[in-house]
Biopython code that builds the backbone (N, CA, C, O; Angstrom):
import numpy as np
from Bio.PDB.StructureBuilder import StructureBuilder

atoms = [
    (1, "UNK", "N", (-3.395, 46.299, -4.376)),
    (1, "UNK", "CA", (-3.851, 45.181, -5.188)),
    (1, "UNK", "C", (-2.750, 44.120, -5.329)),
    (1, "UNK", "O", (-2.934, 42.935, -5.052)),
    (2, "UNK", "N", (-1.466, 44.684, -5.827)),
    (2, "UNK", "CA", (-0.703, 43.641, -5.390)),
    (2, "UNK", "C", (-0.015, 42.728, -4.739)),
    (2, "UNK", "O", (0.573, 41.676, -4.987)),
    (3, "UNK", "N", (-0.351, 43.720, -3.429)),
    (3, "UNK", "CA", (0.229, 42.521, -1.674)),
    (3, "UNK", "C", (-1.174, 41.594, -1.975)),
    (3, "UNK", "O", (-1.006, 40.382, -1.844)),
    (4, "UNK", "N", (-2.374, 41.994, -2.318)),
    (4, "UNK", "CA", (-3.444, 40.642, -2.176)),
    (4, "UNK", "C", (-3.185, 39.873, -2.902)),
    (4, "UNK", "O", (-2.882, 38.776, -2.434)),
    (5, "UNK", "N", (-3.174, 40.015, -4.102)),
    (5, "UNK", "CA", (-2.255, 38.972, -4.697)),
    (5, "UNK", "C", (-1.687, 38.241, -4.501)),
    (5, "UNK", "O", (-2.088, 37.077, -4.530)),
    (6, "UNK", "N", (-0.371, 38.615, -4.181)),
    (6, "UNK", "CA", (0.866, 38.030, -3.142)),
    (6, "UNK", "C", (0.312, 37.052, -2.186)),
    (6, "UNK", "O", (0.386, 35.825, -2.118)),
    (7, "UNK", "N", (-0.383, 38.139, -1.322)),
    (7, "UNK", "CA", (-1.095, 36.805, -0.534)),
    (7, "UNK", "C", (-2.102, 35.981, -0.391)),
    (7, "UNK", "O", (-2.324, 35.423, 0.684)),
    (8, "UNK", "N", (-2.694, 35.839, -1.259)),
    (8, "UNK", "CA", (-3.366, 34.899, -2.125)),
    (8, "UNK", "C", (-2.572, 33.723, -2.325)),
    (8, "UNK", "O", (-2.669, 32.616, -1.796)),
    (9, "UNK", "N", (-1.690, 34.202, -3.267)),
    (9, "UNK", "CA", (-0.594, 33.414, -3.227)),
    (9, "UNK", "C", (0.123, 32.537, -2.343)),
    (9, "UNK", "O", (0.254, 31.313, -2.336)),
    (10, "UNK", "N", (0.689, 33.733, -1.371)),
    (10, "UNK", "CA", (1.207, 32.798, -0.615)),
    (10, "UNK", "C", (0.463, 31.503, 0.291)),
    (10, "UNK", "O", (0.890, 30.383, 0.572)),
    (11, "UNK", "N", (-0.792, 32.166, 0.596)),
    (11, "UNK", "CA", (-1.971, 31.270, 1.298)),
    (11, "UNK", "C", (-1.888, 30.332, 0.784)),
    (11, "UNK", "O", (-1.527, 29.333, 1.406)),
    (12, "UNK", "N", (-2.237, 30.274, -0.765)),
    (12, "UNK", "CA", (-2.721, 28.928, -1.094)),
    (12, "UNK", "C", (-1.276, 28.189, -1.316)),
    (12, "UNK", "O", (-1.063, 27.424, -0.375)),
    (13, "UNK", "N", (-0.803, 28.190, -1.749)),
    (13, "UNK", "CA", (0.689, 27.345, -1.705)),
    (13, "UNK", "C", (1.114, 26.877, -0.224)),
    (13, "UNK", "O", (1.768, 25.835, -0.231)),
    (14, "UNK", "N", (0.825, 27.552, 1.305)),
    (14, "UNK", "CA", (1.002, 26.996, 1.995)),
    (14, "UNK", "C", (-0.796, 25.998, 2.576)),
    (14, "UNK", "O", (-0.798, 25.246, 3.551)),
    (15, "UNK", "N", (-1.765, 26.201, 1.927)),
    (15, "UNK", "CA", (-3.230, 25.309, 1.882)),
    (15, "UNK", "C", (-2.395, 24.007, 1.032)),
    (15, "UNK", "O", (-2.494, 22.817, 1.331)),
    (16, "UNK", "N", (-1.779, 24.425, 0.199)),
    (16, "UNK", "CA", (-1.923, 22.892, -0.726)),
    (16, "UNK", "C", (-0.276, 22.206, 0.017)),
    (16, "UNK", "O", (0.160, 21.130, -0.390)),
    (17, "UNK", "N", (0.301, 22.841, 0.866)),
    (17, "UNK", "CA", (1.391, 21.933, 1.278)),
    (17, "UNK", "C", (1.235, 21.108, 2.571)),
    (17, "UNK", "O", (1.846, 20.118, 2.974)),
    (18, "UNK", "N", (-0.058, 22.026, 3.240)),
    (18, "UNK", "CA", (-0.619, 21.439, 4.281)),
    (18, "UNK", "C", (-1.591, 20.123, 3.985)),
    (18, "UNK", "O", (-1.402, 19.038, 4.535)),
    (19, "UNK", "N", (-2.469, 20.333, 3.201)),
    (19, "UNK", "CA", (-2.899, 18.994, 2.331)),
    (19, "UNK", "C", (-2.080, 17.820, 2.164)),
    (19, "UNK", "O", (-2.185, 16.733, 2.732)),
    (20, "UNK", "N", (-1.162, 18.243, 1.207)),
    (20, "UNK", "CA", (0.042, 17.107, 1.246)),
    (20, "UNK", "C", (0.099, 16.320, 2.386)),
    (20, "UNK", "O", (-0.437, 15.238, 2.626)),
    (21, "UNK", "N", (1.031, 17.214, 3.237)),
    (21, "UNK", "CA", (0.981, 16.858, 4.432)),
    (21, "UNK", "C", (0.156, 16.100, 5.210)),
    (21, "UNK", "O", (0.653, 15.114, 5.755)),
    (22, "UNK", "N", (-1.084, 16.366, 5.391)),
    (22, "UNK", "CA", (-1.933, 15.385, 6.113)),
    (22, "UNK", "C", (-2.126, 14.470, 4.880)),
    (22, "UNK", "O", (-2.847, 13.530, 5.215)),
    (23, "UNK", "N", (-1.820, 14.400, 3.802)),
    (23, "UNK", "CA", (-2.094, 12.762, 3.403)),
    (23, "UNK", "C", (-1.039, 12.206, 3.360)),
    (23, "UNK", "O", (-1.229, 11.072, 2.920)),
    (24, "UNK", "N", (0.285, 12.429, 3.640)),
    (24, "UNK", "CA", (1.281, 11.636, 3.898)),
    (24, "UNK", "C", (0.809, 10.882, 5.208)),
    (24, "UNK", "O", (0.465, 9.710, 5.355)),
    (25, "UNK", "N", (0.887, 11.776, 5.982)),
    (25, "UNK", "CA", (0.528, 11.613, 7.646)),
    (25, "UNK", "C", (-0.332, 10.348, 7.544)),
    (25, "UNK", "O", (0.095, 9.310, 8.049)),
    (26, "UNK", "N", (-1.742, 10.378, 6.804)),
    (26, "UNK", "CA", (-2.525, 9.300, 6.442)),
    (26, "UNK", "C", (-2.517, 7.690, 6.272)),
    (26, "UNK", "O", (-2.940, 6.631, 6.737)),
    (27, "UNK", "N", (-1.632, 8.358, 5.147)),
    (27, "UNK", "CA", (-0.657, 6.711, 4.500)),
    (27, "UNK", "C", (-0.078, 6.408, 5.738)),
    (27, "UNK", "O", (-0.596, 5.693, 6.596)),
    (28, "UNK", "N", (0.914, 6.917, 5.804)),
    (28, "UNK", "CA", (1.564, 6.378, 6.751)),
    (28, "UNK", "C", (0.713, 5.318, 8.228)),
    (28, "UNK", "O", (0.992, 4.171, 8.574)),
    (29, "UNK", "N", (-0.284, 6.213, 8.768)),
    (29, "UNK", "CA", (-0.768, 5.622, 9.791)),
    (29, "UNK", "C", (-1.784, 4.484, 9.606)),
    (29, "UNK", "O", (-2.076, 3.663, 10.476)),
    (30, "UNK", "N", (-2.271, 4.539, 8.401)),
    (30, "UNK", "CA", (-2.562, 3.175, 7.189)),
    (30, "UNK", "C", (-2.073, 2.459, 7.417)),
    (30, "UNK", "O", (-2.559, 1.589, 8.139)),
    (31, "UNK", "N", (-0.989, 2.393, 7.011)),
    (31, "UNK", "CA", (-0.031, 1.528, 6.985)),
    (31, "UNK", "C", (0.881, 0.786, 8.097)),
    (31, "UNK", "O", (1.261, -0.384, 8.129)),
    (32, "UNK", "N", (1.107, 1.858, 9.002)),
    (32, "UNK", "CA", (0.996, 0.697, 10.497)),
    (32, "UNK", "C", (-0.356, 0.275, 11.006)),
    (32, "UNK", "O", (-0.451, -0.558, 11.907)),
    (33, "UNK", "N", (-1.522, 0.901, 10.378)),
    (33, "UNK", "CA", (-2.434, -0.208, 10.804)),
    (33, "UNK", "C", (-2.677, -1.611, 10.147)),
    (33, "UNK", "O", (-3.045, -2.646, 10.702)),
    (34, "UNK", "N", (-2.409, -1.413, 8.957)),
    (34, "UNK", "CA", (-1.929, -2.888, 8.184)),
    (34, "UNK", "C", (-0.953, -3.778, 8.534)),
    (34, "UNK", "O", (-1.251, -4.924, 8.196)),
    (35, "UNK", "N", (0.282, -3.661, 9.179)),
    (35, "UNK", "CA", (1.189, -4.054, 9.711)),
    (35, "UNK", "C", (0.806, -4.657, 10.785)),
    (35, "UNK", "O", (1.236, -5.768, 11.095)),
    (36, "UNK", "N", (-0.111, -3.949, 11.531)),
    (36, "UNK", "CA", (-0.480, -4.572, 13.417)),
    (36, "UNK", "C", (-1.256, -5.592, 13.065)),
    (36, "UNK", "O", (-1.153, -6.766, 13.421)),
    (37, "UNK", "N", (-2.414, -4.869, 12.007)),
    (37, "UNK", "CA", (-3.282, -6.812, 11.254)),
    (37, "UNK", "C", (-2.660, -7.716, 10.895)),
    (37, "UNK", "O", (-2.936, -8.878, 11.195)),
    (38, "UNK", "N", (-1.630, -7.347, 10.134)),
    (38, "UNK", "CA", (-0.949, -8.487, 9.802)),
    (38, "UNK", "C", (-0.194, -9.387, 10.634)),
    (38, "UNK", "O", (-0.115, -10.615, 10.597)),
    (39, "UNK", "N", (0.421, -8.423, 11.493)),
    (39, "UNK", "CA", (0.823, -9.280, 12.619)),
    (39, "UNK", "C", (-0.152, -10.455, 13.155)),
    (39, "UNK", "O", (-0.052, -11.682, 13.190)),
    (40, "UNK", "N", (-1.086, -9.577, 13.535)),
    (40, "UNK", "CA", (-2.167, -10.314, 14.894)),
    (40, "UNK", "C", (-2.613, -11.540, 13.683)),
    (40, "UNK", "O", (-2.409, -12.692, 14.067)),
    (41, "UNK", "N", (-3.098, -11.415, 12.507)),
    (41, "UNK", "CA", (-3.225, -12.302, 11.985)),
    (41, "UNK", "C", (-2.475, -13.878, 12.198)),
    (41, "UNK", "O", (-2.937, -14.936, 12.625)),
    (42, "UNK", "N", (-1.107, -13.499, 11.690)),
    (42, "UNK", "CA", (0.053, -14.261, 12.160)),
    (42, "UNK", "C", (-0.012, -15.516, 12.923)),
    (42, "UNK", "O", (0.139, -16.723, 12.737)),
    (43, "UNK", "N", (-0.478, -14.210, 14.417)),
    (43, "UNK", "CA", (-0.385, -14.944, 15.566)),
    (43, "UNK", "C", (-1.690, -15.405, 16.463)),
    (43, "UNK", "O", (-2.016, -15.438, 17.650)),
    (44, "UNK", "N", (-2.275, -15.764, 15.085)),
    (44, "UNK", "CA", (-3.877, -16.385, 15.975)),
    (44, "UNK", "C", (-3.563, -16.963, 16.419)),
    (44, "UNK", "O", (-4.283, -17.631, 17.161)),
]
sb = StructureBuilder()
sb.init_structure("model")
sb.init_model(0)
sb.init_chain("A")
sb.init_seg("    ")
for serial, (resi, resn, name, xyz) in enumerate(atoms, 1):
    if name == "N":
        sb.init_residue(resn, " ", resi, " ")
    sb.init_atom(name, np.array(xyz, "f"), 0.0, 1.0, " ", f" {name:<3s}", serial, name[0])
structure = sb.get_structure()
């Protein structure tokens, strides 16, 4: 009962760091897509 626990545990703590993760990843690629608009804007 208590290794399930454990890994329960450990699962979800590495589920919610992977989450994180892809929404950093997110922003980020957001955000050079805002950058390339802004550019091209620029340079109508």
């Amino acid at each position: 009962m208590t290794r399930l626990i454990a890994l329960l545990l450990i699962a979800g703590t590495a589920a919610l760091a992977g989450c994180n993760t892809i929404s950093g990843a997110g922003q980020d690629i957001s955000k050079g897509g805002q950058a390339i608009h802004n550019s091209a804007e620029e340079h109508k």
